[in-house]
Structure formats: C-alpha cells, structure tokens
Biotite code that builds the C-alpha atoms (Angstrom):
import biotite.structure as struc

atoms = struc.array([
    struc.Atom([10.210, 4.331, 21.769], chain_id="A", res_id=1, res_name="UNK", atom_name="CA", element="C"),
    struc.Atom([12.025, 1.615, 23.435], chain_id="A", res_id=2, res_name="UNK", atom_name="CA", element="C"),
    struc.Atom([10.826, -1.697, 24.521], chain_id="A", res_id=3, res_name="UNK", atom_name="CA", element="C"),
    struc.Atom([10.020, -2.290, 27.790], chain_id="A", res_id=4, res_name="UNK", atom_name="CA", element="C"),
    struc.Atom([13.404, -4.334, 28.261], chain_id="A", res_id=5, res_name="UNK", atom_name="CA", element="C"),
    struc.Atom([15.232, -1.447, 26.655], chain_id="A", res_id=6, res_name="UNK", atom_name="CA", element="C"),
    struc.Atom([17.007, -2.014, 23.099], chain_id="A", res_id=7, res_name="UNK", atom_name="CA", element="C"),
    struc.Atom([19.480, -4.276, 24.262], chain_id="A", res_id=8, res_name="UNK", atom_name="CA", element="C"),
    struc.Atom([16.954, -7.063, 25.138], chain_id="A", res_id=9, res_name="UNK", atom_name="CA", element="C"),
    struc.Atom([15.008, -6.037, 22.108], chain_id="A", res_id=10, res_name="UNK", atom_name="CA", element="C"),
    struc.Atom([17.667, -6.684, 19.474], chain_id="A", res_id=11, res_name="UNK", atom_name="CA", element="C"),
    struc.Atom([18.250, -10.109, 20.946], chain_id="A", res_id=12, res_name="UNK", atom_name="CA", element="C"),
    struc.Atom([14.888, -11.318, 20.531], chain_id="A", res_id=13, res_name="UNK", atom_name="CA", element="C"),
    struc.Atom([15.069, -9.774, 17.075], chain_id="A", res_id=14, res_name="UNK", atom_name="CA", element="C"),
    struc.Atom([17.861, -11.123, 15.972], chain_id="A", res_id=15, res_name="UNK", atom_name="CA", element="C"),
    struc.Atom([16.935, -14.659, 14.905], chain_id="A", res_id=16, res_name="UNK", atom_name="CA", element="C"),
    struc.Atom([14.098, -12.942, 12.641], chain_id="A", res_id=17, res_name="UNK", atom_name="CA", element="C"),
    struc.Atom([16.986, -10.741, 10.983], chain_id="A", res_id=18, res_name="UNK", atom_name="CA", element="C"),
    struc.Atom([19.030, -12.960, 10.459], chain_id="A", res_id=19, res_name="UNK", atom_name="CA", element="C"),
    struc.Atom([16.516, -15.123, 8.673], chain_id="A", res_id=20, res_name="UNK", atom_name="CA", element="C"),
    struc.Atom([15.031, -12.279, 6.886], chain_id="A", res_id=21, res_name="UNK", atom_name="CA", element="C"),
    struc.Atom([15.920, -12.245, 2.775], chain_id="A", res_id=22, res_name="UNK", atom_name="CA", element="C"),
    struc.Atom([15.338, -8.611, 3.198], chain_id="A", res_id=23, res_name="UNK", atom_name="CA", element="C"),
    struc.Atom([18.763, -8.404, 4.765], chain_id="A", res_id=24, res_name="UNK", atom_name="CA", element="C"),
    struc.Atom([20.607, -8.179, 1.821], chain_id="A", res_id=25, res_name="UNK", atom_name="CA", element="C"),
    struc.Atom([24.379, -7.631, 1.771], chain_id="A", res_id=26, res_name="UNK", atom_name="CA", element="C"),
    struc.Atom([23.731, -3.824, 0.670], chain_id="A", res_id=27, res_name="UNK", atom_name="CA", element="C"),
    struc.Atom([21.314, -3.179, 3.282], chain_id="A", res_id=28, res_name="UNK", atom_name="CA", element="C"),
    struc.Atom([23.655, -4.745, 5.451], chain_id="A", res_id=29, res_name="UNK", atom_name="CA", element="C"),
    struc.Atom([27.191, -2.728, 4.121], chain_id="A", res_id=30, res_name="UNK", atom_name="CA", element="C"),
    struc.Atom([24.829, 0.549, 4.660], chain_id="A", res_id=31, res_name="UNK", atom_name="CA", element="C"),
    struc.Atom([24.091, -0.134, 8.242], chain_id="A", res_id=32, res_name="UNK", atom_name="CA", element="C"),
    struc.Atom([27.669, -1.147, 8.903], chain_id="A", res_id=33, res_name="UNK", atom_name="CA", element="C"),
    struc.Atom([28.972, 2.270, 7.274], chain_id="A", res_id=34, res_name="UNK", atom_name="CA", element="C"),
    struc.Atom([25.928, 4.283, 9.290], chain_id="A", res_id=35, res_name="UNK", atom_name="CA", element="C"),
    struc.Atom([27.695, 2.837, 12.728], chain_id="A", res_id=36, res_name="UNK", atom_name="CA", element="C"),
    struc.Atom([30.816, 3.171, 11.352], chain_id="A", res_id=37, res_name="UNK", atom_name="CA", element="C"),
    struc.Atom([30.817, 6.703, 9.986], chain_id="A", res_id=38, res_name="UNK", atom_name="CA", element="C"),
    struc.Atom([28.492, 8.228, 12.339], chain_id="A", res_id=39, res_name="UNK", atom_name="CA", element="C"),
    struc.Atom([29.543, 6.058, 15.735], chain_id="A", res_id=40, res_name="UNK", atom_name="CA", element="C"),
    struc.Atom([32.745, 5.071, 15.401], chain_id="A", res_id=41, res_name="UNK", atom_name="CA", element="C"),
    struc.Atom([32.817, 4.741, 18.986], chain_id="A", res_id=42, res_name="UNK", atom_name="CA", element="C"),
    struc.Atom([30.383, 1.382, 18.006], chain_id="A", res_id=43, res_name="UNK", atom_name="CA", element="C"),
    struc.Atom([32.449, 0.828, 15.118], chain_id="A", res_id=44, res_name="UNK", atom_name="CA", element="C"),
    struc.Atom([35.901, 0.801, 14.345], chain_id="A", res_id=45, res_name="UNK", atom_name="CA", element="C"),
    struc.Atom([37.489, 1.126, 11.188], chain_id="A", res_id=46, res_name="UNK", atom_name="CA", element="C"),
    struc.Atom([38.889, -2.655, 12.170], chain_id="A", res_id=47, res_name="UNK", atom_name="CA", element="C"),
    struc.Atom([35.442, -3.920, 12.367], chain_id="A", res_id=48, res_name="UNK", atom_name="CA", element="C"),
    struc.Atom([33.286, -2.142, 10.042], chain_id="A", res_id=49, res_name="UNK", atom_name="CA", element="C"),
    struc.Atom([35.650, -3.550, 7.345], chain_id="A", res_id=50, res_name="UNK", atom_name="CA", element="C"),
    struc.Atom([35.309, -7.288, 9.037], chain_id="A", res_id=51, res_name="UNK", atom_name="CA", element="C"),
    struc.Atom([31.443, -6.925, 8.708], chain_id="A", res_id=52, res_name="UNK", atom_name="CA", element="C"),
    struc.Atom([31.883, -5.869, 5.302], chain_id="A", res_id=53, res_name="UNK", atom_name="CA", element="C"),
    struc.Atom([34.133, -8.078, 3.952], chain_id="A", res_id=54, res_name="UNK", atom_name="CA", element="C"),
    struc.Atom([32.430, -9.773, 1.237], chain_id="A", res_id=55, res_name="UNK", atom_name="CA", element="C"),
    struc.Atom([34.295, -13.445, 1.305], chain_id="A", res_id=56, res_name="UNK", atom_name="CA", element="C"),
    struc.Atom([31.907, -14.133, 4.197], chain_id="A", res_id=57, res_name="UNK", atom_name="CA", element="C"),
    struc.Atom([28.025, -14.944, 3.616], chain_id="A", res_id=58, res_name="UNK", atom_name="CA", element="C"),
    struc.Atom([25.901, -11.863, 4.675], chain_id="A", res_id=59, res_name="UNK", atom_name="CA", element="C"),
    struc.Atom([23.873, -13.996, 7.067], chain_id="A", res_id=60, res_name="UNK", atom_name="CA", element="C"),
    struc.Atom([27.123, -15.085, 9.260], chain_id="A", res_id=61, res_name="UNK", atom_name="CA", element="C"),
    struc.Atom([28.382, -11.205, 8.890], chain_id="A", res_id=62, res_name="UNK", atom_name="CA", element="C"),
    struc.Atom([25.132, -9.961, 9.823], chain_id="A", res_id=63, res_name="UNK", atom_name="CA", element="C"),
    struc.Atom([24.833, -12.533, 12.905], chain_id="A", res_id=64, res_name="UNK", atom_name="CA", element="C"),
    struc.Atom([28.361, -11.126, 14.158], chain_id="A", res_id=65, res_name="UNK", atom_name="CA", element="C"),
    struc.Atom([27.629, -7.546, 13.971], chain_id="A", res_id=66, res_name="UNK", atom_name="CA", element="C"),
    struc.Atom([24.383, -8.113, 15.974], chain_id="A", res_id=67, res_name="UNK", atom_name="CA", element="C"),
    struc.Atom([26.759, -9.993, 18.759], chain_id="A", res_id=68, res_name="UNK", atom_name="CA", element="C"),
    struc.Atom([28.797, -7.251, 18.671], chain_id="A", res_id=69, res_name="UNK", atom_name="CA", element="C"),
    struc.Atom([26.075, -4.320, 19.021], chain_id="A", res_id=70, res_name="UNK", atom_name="CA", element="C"),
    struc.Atom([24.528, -6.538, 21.694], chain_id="A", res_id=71, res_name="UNK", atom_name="CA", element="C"),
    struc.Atom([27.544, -6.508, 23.280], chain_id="A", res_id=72, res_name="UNK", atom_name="CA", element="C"),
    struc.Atom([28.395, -3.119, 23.184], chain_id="A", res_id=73, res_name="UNK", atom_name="CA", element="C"),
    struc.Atom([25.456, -2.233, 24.967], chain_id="A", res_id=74, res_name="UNK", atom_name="CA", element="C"),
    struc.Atom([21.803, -0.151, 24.530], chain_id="A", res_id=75, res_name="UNK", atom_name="CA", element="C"),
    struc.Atom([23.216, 2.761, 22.886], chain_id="A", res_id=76, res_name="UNK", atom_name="CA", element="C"),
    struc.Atom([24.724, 0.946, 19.757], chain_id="A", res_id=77, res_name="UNK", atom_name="CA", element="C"),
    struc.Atom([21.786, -1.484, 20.084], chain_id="A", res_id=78, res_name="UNK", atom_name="CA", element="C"),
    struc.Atom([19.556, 1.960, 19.851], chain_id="A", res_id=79, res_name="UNK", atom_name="CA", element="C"),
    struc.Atom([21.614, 3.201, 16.609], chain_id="A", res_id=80, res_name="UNK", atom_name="CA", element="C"),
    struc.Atom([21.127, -0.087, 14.883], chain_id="A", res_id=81, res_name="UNK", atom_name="CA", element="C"),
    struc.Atom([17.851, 0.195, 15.236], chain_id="A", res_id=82, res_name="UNK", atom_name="CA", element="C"),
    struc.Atom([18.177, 4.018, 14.194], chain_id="A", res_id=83, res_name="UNK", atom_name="CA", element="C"),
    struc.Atom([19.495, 2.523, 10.938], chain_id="A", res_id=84, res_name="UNK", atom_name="CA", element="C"),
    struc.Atom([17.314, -0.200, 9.869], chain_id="A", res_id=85, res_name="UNK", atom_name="CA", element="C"),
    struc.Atom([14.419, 2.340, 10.068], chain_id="A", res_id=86, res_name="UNK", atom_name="CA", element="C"),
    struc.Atom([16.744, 5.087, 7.792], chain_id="A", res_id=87, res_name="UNK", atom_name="CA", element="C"),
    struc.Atom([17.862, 2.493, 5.234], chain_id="A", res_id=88, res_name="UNK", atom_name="CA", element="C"),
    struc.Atom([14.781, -0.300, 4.948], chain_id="A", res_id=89, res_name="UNK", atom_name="CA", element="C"),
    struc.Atom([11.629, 0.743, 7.292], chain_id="A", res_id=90, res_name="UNK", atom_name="CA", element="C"),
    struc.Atom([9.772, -2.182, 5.583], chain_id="A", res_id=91, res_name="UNK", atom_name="CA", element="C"),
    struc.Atom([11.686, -4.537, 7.646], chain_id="A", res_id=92, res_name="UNK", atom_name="CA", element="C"),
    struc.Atom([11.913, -2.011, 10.913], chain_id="A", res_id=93, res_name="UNK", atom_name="CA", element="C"),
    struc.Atom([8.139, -2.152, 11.044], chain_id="A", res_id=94, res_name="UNK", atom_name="CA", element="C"),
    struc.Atom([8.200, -5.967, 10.174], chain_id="A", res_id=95, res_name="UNK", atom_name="CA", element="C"),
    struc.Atom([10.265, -6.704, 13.586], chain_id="A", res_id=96, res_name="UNK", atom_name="CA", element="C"),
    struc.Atom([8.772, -8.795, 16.499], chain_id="A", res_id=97, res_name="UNK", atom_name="CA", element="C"),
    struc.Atom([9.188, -6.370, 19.012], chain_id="A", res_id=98, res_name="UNK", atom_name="CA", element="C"),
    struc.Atom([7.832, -3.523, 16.904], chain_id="A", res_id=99, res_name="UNK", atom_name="CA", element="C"),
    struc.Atom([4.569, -5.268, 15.823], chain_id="A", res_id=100, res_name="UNK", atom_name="CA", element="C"),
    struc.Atom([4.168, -6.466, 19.454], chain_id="A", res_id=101, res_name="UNK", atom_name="CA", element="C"),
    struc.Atom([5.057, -3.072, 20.881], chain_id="A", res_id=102, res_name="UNK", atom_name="CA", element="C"),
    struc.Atom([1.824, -2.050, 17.765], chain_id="A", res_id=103, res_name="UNK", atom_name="CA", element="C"),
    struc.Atom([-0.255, -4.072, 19.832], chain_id="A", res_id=104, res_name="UNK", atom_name="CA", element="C"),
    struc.Atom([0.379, -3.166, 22.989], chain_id="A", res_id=105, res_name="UNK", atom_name="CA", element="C"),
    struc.Atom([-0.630, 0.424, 22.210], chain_id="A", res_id=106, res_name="UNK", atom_name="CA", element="C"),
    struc.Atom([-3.316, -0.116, 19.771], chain_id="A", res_id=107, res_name="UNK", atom_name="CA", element="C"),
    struc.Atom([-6.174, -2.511, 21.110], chain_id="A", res_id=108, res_name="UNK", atom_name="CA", element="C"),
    struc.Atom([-7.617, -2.906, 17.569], chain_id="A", res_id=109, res_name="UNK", atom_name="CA", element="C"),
    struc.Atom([-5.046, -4.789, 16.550], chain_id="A", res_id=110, res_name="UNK", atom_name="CA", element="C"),
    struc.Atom([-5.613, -8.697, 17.108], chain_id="A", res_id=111, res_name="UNK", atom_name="CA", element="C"),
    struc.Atom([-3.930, -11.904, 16.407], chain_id="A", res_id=112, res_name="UNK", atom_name="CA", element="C"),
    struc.Atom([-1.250, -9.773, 14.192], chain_id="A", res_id=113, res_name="UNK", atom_name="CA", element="C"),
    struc.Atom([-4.308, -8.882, 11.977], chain_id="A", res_id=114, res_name="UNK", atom_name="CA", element="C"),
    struc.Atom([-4.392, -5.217, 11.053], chain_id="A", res_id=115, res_name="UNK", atom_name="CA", element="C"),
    struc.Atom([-7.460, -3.187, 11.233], chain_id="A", res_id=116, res_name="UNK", atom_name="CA", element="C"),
    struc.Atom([-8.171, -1.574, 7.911], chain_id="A", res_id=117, res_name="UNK", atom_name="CA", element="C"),
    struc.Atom([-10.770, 1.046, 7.759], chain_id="A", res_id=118, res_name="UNK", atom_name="CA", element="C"),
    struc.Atom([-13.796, -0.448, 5.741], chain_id="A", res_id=119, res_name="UNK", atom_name="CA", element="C"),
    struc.Atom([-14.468, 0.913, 2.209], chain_id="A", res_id=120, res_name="UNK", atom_name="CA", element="C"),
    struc.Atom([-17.778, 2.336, 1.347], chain_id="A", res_id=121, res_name="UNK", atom_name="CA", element="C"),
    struc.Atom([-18.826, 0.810, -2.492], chain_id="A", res_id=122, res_name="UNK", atom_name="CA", element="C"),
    struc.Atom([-21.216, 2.423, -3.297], chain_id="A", res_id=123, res_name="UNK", atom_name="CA", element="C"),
    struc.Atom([-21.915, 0.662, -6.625], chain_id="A", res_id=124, res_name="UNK", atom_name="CA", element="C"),
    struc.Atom([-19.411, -2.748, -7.880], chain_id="A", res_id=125, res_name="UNK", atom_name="CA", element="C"),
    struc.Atom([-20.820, -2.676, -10.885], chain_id="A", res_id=126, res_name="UNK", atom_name="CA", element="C"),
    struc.Atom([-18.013, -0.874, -12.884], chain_id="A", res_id=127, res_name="UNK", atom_name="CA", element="C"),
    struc.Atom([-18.047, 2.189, -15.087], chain_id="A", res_id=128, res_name="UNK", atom_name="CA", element="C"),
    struc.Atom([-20.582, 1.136, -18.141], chain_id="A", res_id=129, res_name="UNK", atom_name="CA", element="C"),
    struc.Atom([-23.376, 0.797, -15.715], chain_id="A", res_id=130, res_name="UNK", atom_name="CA", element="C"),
    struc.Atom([-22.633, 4.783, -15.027], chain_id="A", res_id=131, res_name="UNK", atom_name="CA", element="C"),
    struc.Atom([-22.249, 5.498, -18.203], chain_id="A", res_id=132, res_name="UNK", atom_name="CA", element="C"),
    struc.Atom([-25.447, 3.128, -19.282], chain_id="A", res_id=133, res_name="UNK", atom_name="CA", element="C"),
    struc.Atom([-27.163, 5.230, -16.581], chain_id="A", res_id=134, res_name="UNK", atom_name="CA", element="C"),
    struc.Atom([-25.878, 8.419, -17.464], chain_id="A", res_id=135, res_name="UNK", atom_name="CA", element="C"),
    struc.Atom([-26.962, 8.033, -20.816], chain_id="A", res_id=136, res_name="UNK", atom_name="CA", element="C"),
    struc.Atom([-30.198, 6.725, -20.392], chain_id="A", res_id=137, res_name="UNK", atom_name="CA", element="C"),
    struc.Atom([-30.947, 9.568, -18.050], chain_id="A", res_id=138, res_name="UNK", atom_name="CA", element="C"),
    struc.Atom([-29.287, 12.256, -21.058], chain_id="A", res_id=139, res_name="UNK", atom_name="CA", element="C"),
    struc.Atom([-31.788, 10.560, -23.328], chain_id="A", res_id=140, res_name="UNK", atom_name="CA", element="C"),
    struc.Atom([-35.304, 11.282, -21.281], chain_id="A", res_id=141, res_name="UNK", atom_name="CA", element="C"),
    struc.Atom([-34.098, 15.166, -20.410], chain_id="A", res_id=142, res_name="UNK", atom_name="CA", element="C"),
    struc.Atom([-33.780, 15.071, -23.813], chain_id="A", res_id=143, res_name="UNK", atom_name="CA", element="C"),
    struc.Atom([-36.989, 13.763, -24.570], chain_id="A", res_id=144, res_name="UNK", atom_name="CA", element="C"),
    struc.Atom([-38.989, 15.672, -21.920], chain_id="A", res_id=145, res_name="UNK", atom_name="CA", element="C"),
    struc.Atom([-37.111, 19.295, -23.214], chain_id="A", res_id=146, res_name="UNK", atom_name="CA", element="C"),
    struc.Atom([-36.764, 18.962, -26.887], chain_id="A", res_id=147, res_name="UNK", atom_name="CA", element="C"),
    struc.Atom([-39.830, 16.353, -27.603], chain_id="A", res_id=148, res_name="UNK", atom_name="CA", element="C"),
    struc.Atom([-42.034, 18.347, -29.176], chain_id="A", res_id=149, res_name="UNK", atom_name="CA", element="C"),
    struc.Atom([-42.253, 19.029, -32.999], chain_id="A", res_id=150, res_name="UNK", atom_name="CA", element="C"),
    struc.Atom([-39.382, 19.422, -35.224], chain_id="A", res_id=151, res_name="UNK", atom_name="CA", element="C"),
    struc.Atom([-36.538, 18.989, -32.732], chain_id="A", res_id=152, res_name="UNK", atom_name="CA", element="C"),
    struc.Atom([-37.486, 15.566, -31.772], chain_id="A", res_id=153, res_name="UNK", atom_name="CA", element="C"),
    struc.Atom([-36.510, 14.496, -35.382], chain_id="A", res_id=154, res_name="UNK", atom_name="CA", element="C"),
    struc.Atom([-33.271, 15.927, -34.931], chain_id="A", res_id=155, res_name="UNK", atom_name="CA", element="C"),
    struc.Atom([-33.048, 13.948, -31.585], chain_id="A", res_id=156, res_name="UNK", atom_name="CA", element="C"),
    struc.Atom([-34.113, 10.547, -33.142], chain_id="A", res_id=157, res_name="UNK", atom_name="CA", element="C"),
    struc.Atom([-30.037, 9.586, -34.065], chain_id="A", res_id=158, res_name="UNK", atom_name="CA", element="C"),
    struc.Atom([-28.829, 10.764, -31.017], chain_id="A", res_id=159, res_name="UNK", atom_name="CA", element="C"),
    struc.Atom([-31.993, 8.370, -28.649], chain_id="A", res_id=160, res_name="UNK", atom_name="CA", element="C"),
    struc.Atom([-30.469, 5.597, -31.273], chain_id="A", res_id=161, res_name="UNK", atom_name="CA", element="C"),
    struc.Atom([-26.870, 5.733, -30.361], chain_id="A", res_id=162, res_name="UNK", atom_name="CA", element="C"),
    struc.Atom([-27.826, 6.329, -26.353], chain_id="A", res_id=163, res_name="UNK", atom_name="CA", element="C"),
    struc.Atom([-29.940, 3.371, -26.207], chain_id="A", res_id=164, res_name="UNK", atom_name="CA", element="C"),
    struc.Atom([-26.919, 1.230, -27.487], chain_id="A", res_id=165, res_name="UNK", atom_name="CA", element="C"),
    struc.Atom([-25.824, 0.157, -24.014], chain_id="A", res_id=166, res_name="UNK", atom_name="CA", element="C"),
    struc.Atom([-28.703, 0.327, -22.371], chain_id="A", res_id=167, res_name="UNK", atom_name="CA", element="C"),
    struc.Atom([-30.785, -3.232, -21.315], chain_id="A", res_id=168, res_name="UNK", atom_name="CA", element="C"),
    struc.Atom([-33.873, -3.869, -24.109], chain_id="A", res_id=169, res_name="UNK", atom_name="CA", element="C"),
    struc.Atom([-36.345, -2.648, -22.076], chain_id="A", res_id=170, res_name="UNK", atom_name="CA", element="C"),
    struc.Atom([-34.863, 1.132, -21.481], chain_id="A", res_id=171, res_name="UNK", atom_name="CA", element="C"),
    struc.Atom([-33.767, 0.689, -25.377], chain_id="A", res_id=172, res_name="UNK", atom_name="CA", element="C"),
    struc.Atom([-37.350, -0.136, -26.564], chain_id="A", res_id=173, res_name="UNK", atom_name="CA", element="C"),
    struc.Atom([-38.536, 2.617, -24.648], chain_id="A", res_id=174, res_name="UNK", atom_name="CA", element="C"),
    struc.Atom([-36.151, 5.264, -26.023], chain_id="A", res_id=175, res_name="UNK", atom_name="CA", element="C"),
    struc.Atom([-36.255, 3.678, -29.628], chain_id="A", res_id=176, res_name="UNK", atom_name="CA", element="C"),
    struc.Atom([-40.305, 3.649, -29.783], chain_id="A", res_id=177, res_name="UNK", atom_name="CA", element="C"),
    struc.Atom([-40.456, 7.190, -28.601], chain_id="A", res_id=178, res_name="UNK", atom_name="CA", element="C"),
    struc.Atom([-38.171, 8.481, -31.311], chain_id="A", res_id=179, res_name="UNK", atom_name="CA", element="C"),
    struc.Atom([-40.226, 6.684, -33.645], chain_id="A", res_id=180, res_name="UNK", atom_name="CA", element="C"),
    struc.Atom([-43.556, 7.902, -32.597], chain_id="A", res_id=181, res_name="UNK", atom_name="CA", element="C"),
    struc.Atom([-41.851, 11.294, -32.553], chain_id="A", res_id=182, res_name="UNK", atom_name="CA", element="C"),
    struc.Atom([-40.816, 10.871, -36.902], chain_id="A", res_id=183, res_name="UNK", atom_name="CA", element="C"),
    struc.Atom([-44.771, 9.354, -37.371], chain_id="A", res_id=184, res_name="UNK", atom_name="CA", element="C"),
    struc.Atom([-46.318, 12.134, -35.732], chain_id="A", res_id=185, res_name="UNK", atom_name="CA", element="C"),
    struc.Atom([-44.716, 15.117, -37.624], chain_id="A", res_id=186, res_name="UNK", atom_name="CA", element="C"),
])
C-alpha cells in the first residue's frame, strides 16, 4: 500500500533512517542492488549496479547514492526498492518511518509508537512445583479416602511419605499422621 505521497516521497523521508540503520549491511545492500538489477534493469544498469556494488566505497555512501538514484528515477523504482527490502530483510521494512506511521494511521490502538499486545491470562506465577506440590497432595487424600481402610493403608504409608515431601508442614503433618494412625490401628 503506498503512502499517501506515493513511494517517491516516501523513500525520501526514509532515507536518512536507512542510511543510518546498522541493519543495512553491505550484503543486504549487494542483494537489493542485484534484485533491481536483475529483475529491472530498466532501474538498473549493468553500469550502475556494479558502481553500487563496488566494495572500495563504504556501504553507507553506496547505499545513500543508490537511494538518489531510485528517487530519481521515479515511483516505480522507488516501489521496487521497497519491493526488495521487504523480500530480503522485512525486519527493517516494518521498522521504516513511513510504515510504522502508515501502522498507525490504520490501527487506532496503536499510540505513541507503543504496540498493543494482547494481555496474557496467568493463571497461577507460581511455577511448576506448586502443581506438582498440589497434584500430589491431592494424589495422596484420593488415596487415603479409596484405599484407607485395613491392610492397604499399610501398603500406602511409603507412598503418603514420599508425597508429603514437597508439600508445606501443615499438609505434610496431615498426610504423615494419617499414615501413622493407619500402621497403629491394624
């Protein structure tokens, strides 16, 4: 979707932020240069694709030429420059100015170039032992309520030990004192 002053006006208020980008390597910047070159080489002649390659020459003054160039050549190369970036690196396409302003425009959640992230639900920040402290205090009472009676609950009594392990004194007590009853009482 095009800004509302069409791509050429969009690439020249993008350019300063590309050209300070670090993103803008000098590989992302050889593959956009062959894209235009291979693809358009009605934007880019063999001449000048191998100008804005050549390496002798720091990749932020070759990248600041070739967006001169595009901007002079009009919307359409602007438009396949653009076409590129979001190919080869759409980390830095969505970072532009004019695409996170263009974000805003059309989404009104969006403030003060703050994303709106859905909110997640915790339902319990306490970690996996407290489930598994839970869990196993809850294993230990079905155990005592269906196997409490007579000579299973001796069989139990090692098994309420090791379950109460994690468990807070209280719960442990509880567990330990029943099993013990339990071994009196038979």
């Amino acid at each position: 979707m095009p800004d509302i002053g069409g791509y050429h006006e969009q690439l020249q208020r993008d350019s300063q932020f590309l050209c300070s980008d670090q993103r803008m390597d000098t590989e992302l910047v050889d593959r956009l240069v062959l894209q235009l070159n291979r693809i358009y080489p009605q934007i880019l002649s063999d001449k000048e694709a191998h100008r804005f390659r050549n390496l002798s020459v720091p990749t932020e003054v070759r990248l600041a030429e070739l967006l001169n160039h595009l901007h002079g050549k009009g919307d359409e190369a602007c438009h396949e420059f653009y076409r590129g970036l979001h190919i080869h690196a759409e980390h830095v396409y969505s970072s532009l100015p004019s695409r996170v302003r263009q974000r805003e425009m059309t989404d009104p959640k969006l403030t003060n170039n703050v994303a709106a992230h859905p909110e997640k639900h915790v339902l319990n920040d306490r970690g996996p032992m407290f489930f598994l402290s839970c869990f196993s205090f809850a294993l230990g009472i079905a155990m005592l309520y269906y196997y409490g009676e007579g000579e299973t609950l001796r069989c139990t009594g090692p098994f309420l030990h090791c379950s109460a392990a994690r468990l807070s004194k209280g719960a442990k007590d509880v567990l330990i004192s029943y099993a013990e009853v339990g071994k009196q009482n038979n």
